[in-house]
LUMFIPA-791124 format. One line per 8 residues: for each residue x, y, z of N, C-alpha, C. Coordinates in nm, 2 decimals. Layout:
BEGIN
X:Y:Z:X:Y:Z:X:Y:Z ~ ...
END
This chain:
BEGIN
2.17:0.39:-0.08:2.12:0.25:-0.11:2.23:0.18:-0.19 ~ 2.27:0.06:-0.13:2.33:-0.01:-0.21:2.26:-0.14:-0.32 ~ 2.27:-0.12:-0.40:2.24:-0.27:-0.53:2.26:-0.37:-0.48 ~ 2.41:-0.40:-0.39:2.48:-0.54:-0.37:2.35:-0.62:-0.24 ~ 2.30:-0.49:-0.17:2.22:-0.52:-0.05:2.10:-0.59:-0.17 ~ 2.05:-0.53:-0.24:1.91:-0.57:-0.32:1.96:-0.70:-0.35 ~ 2.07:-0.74:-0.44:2.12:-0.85:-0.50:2.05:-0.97:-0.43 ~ 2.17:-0.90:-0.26:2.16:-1.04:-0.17:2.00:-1.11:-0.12
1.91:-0.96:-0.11:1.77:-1.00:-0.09:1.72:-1.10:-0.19 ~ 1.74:-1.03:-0.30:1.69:-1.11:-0.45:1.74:-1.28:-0.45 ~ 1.86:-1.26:-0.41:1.89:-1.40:-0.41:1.88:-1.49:-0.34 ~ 1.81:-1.48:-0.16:1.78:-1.58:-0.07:1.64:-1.57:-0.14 ~ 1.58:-1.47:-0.22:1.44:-1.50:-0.18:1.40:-1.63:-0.35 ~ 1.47:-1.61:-0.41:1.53:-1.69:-0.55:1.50:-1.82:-0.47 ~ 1.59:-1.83:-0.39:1.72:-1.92:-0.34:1.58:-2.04:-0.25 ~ 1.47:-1.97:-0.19:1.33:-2.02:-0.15:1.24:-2.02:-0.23
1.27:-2.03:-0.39:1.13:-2.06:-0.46:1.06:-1.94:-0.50 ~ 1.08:-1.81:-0.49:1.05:-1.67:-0.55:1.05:-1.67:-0.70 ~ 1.00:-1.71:-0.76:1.04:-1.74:-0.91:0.92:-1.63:-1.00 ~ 1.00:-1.55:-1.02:0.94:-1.44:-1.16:0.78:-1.40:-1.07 ~ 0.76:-1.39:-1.01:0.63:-1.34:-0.93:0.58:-1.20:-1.07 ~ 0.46:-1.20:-1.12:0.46:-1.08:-1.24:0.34:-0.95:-1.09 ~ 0.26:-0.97:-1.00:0.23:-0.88:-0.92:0.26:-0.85:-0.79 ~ 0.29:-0.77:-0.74:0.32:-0.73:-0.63:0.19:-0.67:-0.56
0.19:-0.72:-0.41:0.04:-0.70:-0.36:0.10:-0.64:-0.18 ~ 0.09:-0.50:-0.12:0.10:-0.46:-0.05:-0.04:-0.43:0.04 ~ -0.07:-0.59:0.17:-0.18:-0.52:0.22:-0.15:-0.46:0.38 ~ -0.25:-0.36:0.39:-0.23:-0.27:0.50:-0.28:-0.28:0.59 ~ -0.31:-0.21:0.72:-0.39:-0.27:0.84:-0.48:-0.35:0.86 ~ -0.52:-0.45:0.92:-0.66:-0.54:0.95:-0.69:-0.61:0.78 ~ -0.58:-0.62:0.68:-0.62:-0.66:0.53:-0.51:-0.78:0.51 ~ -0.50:-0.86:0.60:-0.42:-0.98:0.61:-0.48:-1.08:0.54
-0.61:-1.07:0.53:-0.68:-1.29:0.50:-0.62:-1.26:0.31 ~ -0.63:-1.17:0.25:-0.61:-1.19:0.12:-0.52:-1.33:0.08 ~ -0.42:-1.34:0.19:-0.26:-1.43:0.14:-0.38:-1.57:0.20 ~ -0.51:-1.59:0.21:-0.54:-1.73:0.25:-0.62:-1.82:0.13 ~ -0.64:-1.71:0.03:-0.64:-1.71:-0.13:-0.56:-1.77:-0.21 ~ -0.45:-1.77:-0.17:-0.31:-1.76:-0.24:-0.28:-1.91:-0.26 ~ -0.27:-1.97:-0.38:-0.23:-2.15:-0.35:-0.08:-2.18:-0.38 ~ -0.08:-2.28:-0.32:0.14:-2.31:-0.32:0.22:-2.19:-0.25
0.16:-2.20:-0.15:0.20:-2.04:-0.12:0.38:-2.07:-0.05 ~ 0.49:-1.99:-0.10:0.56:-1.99:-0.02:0.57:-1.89:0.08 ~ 0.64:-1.89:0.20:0.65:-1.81:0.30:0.80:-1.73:0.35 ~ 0.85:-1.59:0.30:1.03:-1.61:0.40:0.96:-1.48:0.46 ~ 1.00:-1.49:0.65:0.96:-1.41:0.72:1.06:-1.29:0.69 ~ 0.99:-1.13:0.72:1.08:-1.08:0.70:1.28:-1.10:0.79 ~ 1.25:-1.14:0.86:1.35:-1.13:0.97:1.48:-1.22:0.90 ~ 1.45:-1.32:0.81:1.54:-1.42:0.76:1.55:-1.38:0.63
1.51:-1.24:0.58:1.56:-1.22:0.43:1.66:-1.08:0.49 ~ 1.81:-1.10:0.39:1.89:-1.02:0.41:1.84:-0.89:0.37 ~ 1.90:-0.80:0.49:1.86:-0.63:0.47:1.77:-0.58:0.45 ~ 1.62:-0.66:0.47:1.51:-0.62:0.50:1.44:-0.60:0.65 ~ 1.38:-0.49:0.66:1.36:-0.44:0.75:1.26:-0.56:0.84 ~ 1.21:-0.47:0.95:1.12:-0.58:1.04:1.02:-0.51:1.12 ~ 0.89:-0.60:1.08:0.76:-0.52:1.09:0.74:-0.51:1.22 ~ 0.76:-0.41:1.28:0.73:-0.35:1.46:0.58:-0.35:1.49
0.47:-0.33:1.41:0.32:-0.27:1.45:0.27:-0.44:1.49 ~ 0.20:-0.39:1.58:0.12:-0.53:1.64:0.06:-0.62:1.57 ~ -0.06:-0.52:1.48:-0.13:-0.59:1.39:-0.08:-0.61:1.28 ~ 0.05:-0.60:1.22:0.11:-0.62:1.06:0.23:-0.74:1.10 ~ 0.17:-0.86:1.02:0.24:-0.97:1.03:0.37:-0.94:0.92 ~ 0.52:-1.04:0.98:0.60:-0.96:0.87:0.63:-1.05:0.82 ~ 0.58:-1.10:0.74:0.67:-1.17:0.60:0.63:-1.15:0.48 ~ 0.67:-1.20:0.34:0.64:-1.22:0.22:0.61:-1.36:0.18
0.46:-1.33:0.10:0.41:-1.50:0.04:0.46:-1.46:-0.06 ~ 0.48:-1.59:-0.12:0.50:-1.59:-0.25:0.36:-1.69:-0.35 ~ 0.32:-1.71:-0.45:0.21:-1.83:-0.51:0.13:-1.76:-0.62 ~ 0.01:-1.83:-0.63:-0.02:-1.83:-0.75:-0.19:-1.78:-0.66 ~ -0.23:-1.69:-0.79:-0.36:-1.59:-0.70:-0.44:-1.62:-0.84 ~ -0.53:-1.62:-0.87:-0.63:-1.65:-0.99:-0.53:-1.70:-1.10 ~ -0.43:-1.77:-1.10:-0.32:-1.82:-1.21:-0.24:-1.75:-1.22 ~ -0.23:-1.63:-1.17:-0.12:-1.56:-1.19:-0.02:-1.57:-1.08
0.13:-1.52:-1.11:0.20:-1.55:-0.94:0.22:-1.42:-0.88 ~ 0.23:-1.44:-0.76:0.22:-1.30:-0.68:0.32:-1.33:-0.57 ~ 0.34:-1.19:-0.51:0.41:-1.17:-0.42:0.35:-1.11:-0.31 ~ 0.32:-1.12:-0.18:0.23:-1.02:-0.11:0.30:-0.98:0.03 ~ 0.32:-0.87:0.04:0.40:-0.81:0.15:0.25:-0.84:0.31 ~ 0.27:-0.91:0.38:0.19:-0.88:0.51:0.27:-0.86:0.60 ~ 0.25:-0.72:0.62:0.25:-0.60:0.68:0.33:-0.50:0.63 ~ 0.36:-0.42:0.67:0.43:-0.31:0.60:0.49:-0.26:0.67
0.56:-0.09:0.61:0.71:-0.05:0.72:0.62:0.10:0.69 ~ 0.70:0.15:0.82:0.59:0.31:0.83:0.71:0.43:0.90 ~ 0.69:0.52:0.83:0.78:0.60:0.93:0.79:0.62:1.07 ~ 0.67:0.60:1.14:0.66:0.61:1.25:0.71:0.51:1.33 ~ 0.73:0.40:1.23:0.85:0.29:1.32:0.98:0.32:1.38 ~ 0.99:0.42:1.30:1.16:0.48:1.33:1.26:0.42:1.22 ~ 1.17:0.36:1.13:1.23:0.38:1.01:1.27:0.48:0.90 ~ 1.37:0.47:0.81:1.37:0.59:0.72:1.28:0.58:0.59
1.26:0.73:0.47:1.18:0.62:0.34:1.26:0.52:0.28 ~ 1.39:0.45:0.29:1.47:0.42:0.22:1.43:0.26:0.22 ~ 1.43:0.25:0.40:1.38:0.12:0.43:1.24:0.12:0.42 ~ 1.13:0.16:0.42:1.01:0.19:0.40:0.99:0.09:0.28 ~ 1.08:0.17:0.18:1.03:0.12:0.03:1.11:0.03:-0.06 ~ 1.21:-0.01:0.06:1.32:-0.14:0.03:1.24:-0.22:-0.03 ~ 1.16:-0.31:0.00:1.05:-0.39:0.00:0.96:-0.40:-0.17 ~ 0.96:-0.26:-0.21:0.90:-0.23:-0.37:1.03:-0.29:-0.44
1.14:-0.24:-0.42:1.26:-0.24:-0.52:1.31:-0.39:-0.51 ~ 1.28:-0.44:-0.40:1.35:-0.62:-0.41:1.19:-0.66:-0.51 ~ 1.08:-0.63:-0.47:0.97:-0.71:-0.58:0.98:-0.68:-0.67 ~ 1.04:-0.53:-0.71:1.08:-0.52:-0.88:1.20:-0.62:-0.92 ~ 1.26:-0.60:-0.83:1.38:-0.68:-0.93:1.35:-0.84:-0.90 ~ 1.26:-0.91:-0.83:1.24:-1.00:-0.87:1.14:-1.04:-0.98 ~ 1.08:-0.93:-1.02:1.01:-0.93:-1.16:0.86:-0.87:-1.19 ~ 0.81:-0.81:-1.04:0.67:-0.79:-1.09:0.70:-0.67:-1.15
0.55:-0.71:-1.22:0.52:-0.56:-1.39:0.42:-0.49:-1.30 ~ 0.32:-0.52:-1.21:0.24:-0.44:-1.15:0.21:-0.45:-0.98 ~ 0.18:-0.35:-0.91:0.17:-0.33:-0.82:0.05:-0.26:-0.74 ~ -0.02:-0.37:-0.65:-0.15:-0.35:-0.60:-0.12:-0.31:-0.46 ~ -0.19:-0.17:-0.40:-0.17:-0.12:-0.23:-0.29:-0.10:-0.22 ~ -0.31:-0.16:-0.03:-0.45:-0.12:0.03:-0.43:-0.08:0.16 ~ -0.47:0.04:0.22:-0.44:0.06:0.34:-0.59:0.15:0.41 ~ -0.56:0.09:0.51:-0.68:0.19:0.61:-0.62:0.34:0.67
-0.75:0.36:0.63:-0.74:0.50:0.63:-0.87:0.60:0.69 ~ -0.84:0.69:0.73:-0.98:0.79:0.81:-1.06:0.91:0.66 ~ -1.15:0.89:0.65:-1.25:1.00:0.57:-1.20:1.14:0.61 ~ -1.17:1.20:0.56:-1.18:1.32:0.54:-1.32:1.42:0.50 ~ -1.37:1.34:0.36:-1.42:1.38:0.26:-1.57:1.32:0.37 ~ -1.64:1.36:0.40:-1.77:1.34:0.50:-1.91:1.28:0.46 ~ -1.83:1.31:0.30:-1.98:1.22:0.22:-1.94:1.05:0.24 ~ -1.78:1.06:0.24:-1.73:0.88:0.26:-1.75:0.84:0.42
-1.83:0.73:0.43:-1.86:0.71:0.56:-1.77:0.55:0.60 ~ -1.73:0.50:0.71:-1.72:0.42:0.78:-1.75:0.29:0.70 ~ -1.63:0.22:0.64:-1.65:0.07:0.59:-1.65:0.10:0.41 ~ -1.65:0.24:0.39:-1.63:0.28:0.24:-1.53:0.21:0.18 ~ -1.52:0.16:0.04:-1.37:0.16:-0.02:-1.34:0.26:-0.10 ~ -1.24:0.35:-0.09:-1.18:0.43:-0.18:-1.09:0.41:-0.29 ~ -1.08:0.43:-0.38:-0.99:0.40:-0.50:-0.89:0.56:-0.52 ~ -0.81:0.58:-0.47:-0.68:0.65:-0.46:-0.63:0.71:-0.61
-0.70:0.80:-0.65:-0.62:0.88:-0.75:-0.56:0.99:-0.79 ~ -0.52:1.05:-0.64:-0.39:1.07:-0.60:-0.37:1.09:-0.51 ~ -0.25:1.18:-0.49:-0.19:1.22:-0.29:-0.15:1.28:-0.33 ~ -0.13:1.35:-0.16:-0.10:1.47:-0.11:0.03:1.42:-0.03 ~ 0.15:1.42:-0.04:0.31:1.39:0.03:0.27:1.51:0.16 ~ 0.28:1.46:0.30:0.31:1.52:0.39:0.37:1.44:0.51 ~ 0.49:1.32:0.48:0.60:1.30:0.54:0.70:1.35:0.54 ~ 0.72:1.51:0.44:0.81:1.57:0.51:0.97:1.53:0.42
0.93:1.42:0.32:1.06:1.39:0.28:1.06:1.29:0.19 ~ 1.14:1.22:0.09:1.12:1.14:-0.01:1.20:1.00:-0.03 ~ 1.16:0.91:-0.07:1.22:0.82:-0.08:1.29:0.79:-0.19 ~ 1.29:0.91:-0.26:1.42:0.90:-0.39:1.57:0.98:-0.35 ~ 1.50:1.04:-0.19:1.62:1.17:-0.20:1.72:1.11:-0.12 ~ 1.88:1.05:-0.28:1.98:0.99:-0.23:2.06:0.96:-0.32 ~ 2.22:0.97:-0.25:2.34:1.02:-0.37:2.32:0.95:-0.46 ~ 2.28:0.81:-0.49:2.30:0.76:-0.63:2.20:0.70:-0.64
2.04:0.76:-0.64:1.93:0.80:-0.69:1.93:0.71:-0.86 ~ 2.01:0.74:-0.91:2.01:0.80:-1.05:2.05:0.63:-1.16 ~ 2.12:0.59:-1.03:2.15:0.40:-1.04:1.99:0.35:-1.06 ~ 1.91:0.35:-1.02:1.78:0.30:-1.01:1.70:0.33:-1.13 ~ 1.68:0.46:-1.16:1.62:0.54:-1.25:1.60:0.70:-1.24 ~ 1.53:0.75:-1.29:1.54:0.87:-1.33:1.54:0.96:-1.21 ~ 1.61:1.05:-1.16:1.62:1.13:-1.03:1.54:1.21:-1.04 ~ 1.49:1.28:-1.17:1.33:1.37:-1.12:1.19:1.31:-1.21
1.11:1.19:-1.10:1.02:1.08:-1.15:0.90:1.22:-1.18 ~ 0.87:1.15:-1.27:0.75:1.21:-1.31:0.61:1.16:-1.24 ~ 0.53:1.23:-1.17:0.43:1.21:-1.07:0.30:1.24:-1.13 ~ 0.28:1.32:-1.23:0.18:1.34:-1.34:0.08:1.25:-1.26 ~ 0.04:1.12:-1.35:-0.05:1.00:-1.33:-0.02:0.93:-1.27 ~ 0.03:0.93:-1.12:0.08:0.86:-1.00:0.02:0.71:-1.03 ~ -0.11:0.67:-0.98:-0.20:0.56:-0.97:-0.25:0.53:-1.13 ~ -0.24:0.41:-1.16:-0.25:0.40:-1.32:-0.42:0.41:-1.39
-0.40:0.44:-1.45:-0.51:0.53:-1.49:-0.62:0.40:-1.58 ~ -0.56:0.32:-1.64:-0.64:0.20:-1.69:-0.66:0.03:-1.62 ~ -0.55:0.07:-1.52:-0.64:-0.02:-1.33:-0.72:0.08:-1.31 ~ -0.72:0.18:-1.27:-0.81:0.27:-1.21:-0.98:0.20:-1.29 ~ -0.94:0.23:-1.40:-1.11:0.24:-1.47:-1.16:0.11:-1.47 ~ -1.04:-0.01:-1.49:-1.11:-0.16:-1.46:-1.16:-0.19:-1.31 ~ -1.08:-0.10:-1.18:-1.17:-0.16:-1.05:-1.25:-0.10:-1.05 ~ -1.32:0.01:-1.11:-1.44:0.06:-1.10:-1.54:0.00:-1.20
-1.51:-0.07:-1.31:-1.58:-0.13:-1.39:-1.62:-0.28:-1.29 ~ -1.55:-0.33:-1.26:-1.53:-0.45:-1.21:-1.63:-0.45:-1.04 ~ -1.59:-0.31:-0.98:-1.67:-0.28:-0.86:-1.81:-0.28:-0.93 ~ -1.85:-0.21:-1.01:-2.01:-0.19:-1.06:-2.03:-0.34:-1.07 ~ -1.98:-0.38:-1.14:-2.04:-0.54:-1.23:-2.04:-0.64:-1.09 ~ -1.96:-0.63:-0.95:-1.97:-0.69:-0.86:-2.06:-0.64:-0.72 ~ -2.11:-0.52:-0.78:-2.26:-0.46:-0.71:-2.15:-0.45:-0.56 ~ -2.02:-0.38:-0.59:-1.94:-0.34:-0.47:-1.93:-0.19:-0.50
-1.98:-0.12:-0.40:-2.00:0.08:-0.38:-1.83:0.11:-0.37 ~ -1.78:0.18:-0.45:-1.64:0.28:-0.44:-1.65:0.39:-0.47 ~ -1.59:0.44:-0.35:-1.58:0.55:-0.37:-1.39:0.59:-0.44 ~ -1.40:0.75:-0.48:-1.27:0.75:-0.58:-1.22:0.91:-0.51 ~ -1.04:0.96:-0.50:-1.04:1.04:-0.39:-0.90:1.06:-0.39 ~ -0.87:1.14:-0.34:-0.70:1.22:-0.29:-0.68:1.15:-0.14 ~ -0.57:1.12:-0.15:-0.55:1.02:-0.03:-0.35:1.10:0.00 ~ -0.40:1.17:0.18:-0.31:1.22:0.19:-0.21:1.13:0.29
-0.03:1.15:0.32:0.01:1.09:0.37:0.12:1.11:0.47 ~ 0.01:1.08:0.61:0.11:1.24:0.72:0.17:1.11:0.81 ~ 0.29:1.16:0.87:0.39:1.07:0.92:0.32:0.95:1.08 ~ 0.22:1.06:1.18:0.19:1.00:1.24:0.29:0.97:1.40 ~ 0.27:0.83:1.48:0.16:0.77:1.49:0.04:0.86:1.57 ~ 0.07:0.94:1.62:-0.04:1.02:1.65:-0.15:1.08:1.58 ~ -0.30:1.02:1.60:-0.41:1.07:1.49:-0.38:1.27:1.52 ~ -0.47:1.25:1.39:-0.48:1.38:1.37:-0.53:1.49:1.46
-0.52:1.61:1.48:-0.63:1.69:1.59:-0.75:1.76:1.48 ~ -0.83:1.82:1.58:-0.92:1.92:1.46:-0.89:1.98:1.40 ~ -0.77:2.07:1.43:-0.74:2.18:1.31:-0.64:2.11:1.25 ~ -0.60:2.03:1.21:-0.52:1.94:1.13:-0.63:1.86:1.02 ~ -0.76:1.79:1.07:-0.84:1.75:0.95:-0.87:1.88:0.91 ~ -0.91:2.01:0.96:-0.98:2.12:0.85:-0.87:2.14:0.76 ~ -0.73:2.16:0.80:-0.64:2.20:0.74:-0.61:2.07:0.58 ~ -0.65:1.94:0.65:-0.62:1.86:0.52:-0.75:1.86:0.41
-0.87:1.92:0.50:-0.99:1.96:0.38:-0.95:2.06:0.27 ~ -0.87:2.17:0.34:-0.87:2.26:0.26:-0.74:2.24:0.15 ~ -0.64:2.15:0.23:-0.55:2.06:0.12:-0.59:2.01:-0.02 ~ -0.77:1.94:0.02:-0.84:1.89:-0.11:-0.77:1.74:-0.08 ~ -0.78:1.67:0.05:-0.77:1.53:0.08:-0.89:1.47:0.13 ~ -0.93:1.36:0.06:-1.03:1.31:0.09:-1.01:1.18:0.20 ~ -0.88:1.13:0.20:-0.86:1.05:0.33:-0.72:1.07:0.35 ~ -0.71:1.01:0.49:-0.59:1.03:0.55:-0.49:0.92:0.64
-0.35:0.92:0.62:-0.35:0.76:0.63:-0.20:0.81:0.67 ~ -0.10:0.69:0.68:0.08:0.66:0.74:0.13:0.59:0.65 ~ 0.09:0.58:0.53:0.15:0.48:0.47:0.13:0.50:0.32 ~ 0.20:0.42:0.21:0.16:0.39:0.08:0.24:0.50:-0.05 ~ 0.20:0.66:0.01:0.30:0.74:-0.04:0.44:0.69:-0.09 ~ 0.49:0.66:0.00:0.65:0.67:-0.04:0.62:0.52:-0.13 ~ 0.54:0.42:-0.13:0.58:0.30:-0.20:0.52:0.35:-0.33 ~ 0.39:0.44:-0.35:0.38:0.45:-0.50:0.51:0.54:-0.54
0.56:0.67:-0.46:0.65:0.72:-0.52:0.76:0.63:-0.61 ~ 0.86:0.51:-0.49:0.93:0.43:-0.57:0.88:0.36:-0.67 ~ 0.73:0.33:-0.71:0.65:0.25:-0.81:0.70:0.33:-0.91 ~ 0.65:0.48:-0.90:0.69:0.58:-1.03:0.78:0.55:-1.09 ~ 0.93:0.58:-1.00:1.05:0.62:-0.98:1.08:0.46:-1.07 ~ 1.07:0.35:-1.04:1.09:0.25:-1.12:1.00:0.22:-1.29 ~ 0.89:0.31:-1.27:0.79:0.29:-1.41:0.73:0.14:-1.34 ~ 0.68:0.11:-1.27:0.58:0.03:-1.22:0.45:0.08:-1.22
0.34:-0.01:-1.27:0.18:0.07:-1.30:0.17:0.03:-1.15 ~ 0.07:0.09:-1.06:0.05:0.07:-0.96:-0.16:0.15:-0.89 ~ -0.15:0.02:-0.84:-0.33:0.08:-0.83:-0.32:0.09:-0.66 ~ -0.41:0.13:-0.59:-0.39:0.17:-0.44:-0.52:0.21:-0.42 ~ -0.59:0.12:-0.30:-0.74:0.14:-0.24:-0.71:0.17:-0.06 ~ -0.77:0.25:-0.03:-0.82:0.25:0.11:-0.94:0.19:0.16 ~ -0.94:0.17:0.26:-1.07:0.10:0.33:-1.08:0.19:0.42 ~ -1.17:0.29:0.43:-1.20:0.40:0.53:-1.29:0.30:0.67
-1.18:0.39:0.75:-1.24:0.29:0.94:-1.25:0.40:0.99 ~ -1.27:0.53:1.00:-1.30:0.65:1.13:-1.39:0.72:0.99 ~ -1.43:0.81:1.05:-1.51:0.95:1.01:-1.43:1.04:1.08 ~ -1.35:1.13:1.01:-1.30:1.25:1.06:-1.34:1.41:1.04 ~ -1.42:1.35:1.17:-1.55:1.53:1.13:-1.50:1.60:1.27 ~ -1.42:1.73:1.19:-1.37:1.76:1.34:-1.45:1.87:1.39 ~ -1.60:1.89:1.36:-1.68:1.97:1.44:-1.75:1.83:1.58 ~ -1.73:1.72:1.48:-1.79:1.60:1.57:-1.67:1.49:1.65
-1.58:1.50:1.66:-1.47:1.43:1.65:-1.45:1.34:1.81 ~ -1.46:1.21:1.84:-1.49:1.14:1.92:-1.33:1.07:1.91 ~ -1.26:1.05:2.02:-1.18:0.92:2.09:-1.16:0.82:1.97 ~ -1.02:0.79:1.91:-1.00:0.66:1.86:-0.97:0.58:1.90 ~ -1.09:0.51:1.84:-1.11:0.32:1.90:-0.97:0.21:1.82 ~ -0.88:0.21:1.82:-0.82:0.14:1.72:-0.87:0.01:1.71 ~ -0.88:-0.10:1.84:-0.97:-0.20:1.76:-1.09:-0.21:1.72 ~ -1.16:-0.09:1.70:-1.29:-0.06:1.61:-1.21:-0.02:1.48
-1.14:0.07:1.44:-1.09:0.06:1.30:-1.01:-0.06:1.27 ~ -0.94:-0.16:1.32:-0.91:-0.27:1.28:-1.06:-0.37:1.27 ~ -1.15:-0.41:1.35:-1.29:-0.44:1.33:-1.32:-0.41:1.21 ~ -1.37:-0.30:1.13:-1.40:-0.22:1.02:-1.33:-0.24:0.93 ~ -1.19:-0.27:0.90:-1.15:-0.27:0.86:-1.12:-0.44:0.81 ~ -1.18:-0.52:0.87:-1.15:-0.67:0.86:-1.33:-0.69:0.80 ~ -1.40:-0.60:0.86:-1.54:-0.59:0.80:-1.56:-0.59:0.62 ~ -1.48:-0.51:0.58:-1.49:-0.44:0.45:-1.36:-0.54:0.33
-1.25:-0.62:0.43:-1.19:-0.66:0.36:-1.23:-0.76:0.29 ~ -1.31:-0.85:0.29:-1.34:-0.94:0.14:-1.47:-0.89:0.04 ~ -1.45:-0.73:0.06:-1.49:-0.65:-0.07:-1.36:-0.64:-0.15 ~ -1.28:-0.56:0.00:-1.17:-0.54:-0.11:-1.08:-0.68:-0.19 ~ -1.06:-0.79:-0.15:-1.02:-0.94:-0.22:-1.07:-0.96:-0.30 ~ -1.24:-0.95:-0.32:-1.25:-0.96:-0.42:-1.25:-0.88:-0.56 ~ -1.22:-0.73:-0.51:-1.17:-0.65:-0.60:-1.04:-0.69:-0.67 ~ -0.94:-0.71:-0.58:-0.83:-0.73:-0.59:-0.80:-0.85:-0.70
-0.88:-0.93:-0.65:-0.88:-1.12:-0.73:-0.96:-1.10:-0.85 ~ -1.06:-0.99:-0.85:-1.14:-0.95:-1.01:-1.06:-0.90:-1.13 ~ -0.93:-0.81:-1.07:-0.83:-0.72:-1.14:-0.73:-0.82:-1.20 ~ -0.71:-0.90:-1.07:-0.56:-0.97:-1.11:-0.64:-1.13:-1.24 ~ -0.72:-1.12:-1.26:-0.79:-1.21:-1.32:-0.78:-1.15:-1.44 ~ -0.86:-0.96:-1.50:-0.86:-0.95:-1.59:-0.71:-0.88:-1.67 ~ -0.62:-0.87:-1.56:-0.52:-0.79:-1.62:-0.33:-0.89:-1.70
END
């Protein structure tokens, strides 16, 4: 990775009105309306910011808003970058390192994801506190690592531990059900088979997803607090295991999303 490449990002996105943004907001499949929240919103598509990558999935729109979300200003990635694009983690998590260095202190991820855990059913929200890395590879691992920050991050308390207890405080008080969970992260795009969910049971993952891993890693890797929900769309019961509908987990997933906004808009309010 080069700095000079971040610089140049940093500075068209400056250069359009990007000004000191303090949260960074990554939403994930079928979780787009959040940015219609957002006031004075500015817009740079990914395609016209230098050396950032370009969102290939159908349903992940590619640009960055920039504005102001309960008074606060924000940054929000719609759509995201996945390995299964044929991208590497480097570009994956390009995207974290330009919102840090444009200045956010915290960092909010939501991604759809399939139940593992069988007591979480279909349209659940999960609150993510922690994962299981099964991409096979890291988005720190590179010669000058060490330019950024520390080359062996400390992963202890991945997901921050005092967002964690406010969206569950904040879920009760808004009579919104969460559920809380190990959230694993396999490269994909092919769903899982049966002996792959038993195998992530006995892992001790309660959902299963393509995404998010490598961006909280770089969260660490920088000392960014960082909170991360799934919105469970499949039941993965592999004694019961039926055909995926993907525009039924996009459906479900668009179902459950203005639980999760208003989660999101309750947090960035009290934090």
């Amino acid at each position: 990775m080069i700095k000079k490449e971040l610089d140049e990002s940093v500075a068209y996105l400056k250069s359009k009105g990007f000004d000191a943004p303090e949260i960074g907001i990554i939403l994930g499949t079928g979780l787009g309306k959040l940015v219609d929240e957002i006031e004075n919103s500015i817009e740079a598509h990914y395609n016209n910011i230098p050396f950032f990558p370009l969102a290939t999935v159908e349903f992940h729109t590619g640009k960055l808003i920039y504005g102001t979300l309960q008074g606060k200003k924000v940054v929000v990635m719609q759509g995201r970058f996945h390995l299964y694009e044929g991208y590497d983690l480097l570009d994956v998590t390009y995207p974290i390192r330009v919102m840090h260095q444009l200045g956010i202190q915290k960092l909010f991820v939501s991604n759809a994801a399939g139940a593992i855990n069988l007591d979480y059913k279909k349209g659940d929200i999960m609150l993510i506190e922690d994962h299981i890395n099964l991409q096979g590879g890291s988005p720190l691992a590179f010669k000058n690592v060490a330019e950024f920050g520390d080359r062996f991050a400390d992963m202890s308390e991945p997901y921050h531990l005092e967002m964690r207890q406010k969206l569950v405080a904040i879920a009760k008080r808004e009579n919104i059900s969460i559920q809380t969970g190990v959230y694993a992260s396999v490269v994909g795009p092919q769903l899982e088979t049966k002996a792959e969910y038993r195998m992530l049971k006995i892992l001790g993952a309660d959902a299963v997803g393509m995404s998010t891993v490598p961006e909280v890693i770089v969260a660490n890797h920088l000392r960014l607090p960082v909170v991360a929900v799934s919105v469970l769309t499949d039941e993965c019961d592999p004694d019961n295991l039926k055909p995926v509908n993907i525009a039924e987990i996009i459906e479900i997933a668009g179902t459950t999303e203005p639980k999760m906004i208003q989660l999101f808009k309750e947090l960035i309010k009290e934090i």
